[in-house]
C-alpha positions as CSV (number, residue, x, y, z in Angstrom):
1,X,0.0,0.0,0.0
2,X,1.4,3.3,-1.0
3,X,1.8,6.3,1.4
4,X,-0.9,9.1,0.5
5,X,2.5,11.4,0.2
6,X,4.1,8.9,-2.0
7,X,3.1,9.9,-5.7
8,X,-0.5,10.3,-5.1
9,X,-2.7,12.9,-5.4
10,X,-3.1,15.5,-2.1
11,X,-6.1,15.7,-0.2
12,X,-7.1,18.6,-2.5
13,X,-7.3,16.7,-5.5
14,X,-9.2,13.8,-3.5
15,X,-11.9,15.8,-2.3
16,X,-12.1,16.7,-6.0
17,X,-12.3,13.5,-7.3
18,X,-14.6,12.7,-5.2
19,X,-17.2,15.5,-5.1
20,X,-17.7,14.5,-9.1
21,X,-18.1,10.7,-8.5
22,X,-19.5,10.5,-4.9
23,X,-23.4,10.5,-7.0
24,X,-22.4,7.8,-8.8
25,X,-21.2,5.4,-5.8
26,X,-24.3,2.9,-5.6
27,X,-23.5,3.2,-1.3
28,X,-24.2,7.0,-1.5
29,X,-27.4,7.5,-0.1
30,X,-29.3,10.3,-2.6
31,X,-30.7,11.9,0.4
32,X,-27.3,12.9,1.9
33,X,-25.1,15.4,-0.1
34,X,-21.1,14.9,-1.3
35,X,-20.5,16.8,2.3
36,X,-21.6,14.5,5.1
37,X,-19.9,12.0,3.5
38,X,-16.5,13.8,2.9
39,X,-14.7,13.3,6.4
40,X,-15.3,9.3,5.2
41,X,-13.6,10.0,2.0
42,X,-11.0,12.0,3.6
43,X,-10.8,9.2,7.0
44,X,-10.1,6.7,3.9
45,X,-7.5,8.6,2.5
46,X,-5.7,9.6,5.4
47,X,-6.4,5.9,6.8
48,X,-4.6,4.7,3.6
49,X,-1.3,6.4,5.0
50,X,-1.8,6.0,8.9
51,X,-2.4,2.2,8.5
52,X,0.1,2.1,5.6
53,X,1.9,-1.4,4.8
54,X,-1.1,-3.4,6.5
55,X,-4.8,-4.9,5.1
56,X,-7.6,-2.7,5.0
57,X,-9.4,-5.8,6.8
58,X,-6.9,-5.9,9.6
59,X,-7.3,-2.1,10.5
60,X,-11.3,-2.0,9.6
61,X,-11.9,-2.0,13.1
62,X,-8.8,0.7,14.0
63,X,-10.9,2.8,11.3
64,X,-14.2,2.7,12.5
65,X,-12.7,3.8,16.1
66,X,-11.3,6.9,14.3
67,X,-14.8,7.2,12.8
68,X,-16.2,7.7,15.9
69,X,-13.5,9.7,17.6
70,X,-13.6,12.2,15.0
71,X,-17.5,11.7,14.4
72,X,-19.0,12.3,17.9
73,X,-22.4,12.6,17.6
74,X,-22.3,12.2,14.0
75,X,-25.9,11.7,12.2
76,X,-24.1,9.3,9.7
77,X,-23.4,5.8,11.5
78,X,-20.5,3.8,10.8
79,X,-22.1,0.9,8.5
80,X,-23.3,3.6,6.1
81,X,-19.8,5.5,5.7
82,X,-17.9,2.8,5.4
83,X,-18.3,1.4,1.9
84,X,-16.6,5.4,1.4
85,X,-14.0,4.7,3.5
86,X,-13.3,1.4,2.0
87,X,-13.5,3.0,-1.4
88,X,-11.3,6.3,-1.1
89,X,-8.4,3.9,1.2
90,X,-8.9,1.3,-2.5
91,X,-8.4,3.9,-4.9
92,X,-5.0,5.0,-2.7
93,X,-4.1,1.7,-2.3
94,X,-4.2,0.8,-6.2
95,X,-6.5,-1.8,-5.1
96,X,-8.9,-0.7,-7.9
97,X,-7.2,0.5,-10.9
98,X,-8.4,4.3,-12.0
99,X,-10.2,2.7,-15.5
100,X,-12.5,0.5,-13.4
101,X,-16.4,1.9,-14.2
102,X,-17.3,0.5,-10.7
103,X,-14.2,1.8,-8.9
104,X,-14.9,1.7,-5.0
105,X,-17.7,-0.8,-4.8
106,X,-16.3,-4.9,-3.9
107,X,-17.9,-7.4,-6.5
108,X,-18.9,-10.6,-4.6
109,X,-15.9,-13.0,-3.5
């Protein structure tokens, strides 16, 4: 897994990114904007170099403490911002190549 400072885009070009896709994620919920999900996008990214060198299963729980440490009192629940998570710590992890149409969504195993 690559280090979100190692030859990938800043946080600024994230958010970007995904402010233009984020409507097309079938997990985004239509009655919720780009906003209340963008500290999962950016709790992915920054997870991506925190957690660097390890699984995203092995730190999924380590993630969803951050959630709620930076979250109190948050409206959006863990189980709902996670597929976002999951999808912006992919995409920096070169788990899901940039050409994939369904880039951030797991097919069945």
């Amino acid at each position: 897994m690559q280090n979100p400072s190692e030859s990938t885009p800043d946080w600024a070009a994230e958010e970007a990114y995904w402010r233009k896709q984020h409507s097309q994620q079938p997990y985004a919920d239509q009655s919720l904007s780009y906003d209340a999900y963008a500290p999962a996008y950016r709790l992915g990214y920054e997870g991506a170099g925190k957690y660097a060198g390890r699984d995203y299963d092995e730190v999924e729980s380590s993630l969803a403490t951050d959630w709620k440490e930076a979250q109190p009192g948050s409206a959006i629940p863990w189980d709902t911002v996670r597929p976002a998570v999951r999808a912006a710590w992919d995409r920096l992890s070169g788990v899901i190549s940039p050409r994939d149409s369904d880039r951030g969504v797991r097919g069945s195993i």
